[in-house]
N, C-alpha and C positions, 0 to 999 in steps of 0.2 A: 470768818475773816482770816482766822488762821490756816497753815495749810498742814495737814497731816500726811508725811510719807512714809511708807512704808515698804515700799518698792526699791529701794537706793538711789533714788530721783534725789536730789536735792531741791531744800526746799530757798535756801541760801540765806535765811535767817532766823531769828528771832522774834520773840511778840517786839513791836517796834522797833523793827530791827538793827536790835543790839548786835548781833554778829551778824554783820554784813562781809560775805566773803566774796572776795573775787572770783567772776570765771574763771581763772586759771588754777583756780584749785578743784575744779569740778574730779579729774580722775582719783584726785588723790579722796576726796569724798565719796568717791563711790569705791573706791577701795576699802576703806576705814567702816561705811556700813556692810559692803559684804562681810566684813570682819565681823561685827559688832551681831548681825543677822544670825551668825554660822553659832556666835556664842548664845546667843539668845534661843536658838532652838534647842540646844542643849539644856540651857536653862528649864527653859520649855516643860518639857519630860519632869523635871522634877519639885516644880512648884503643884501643892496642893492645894485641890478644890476648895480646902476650909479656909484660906490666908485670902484667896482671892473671892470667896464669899463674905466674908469677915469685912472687906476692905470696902467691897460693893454697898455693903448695907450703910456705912460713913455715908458715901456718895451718895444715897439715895435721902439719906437725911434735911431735907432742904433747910432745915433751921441749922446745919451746922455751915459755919463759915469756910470756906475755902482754905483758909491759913489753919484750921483744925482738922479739915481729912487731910493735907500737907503733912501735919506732923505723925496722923496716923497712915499715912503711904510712907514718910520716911522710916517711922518702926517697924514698918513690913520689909520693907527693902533690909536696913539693919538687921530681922529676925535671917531673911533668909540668907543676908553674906555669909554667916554663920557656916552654910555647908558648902560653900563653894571652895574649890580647889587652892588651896595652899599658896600654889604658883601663881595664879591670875591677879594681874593690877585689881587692888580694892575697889578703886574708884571706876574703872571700867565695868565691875562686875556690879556698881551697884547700880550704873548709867543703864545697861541693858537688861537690868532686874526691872528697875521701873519701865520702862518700855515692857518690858513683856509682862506685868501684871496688869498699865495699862491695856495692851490687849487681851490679854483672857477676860477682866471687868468687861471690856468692851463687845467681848463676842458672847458674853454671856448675858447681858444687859444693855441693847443695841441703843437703847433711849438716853443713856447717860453718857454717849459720846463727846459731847461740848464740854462737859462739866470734869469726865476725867480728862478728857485732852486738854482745859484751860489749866486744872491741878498738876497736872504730870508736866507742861510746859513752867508752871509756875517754881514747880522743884527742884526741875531741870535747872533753871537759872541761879535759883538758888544754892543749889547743891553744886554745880558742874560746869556753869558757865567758864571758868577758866581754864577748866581740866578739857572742855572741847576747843576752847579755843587753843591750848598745845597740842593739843592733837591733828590740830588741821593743818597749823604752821610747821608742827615735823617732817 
């Protein structure tokens, strides 16, 4: 139901779309994820295999509730702000942390796409819902 981009397509909302944006922000959206893209590959490089193993196994857990791998994706996000750059907005670096842990779980374990992408959107709102929406209106 939901739609997963990763391309810098916009997707232009939310699960029941809470952030409904206008066309007219369509460039400034595809600006803000090539940004968001270019940090996340950097990112990339230096998340290791045990955090995003570690994280995978939650997920795979089907007796645990969604709102409990939640709060263990956000202590993985939390563990790895840790070594990010000094200079970089917190809240950006933890926005495209989770994005790219969502991906590596996902390329590593093709089967649990719905489940982290329903979790990682679930966070997403939780955590950043407001932080993307100034980010779209700047």
């Amino acid at each position: 139901d939901d739609e997963l981009q990763t391309d810098g397509n916009r997707s232009g909302r939310f699960r029941n779309g809470e952030l409904g944006l206008a066309p007219t922000n369509e460039d400034v959206i595809r600006i803000i994820a090539a940004q968001l893209a270019e940090i996340g590959d950097q990112f990339d490089k230096e998340i290791q295999g045990r955090v995003v193993n570690d994280l995978a196994q939650h997920f795979l857990n089907e007796n645990l509730p969604i709102e409990e791998i939640t709060l263990h994706m956000s202590r993985a996000v939390r563990e790895l702000t840790r070594s990010i750059p000094s200079d970089m907005e917190q809240e950006k670096a933890m926005l495209v942390l989770a994005m790219v842990l969502t991906k590596k779980i996902v390329n590593t374990m093709p089967s649990l796409l719905q489940r982290v992408f329903n979790t990682t959107l679930n966070y997403m709102n939780q955590q950043f819902h407001n932080y993307i929406v100034e980010m779209v209106s700047a």
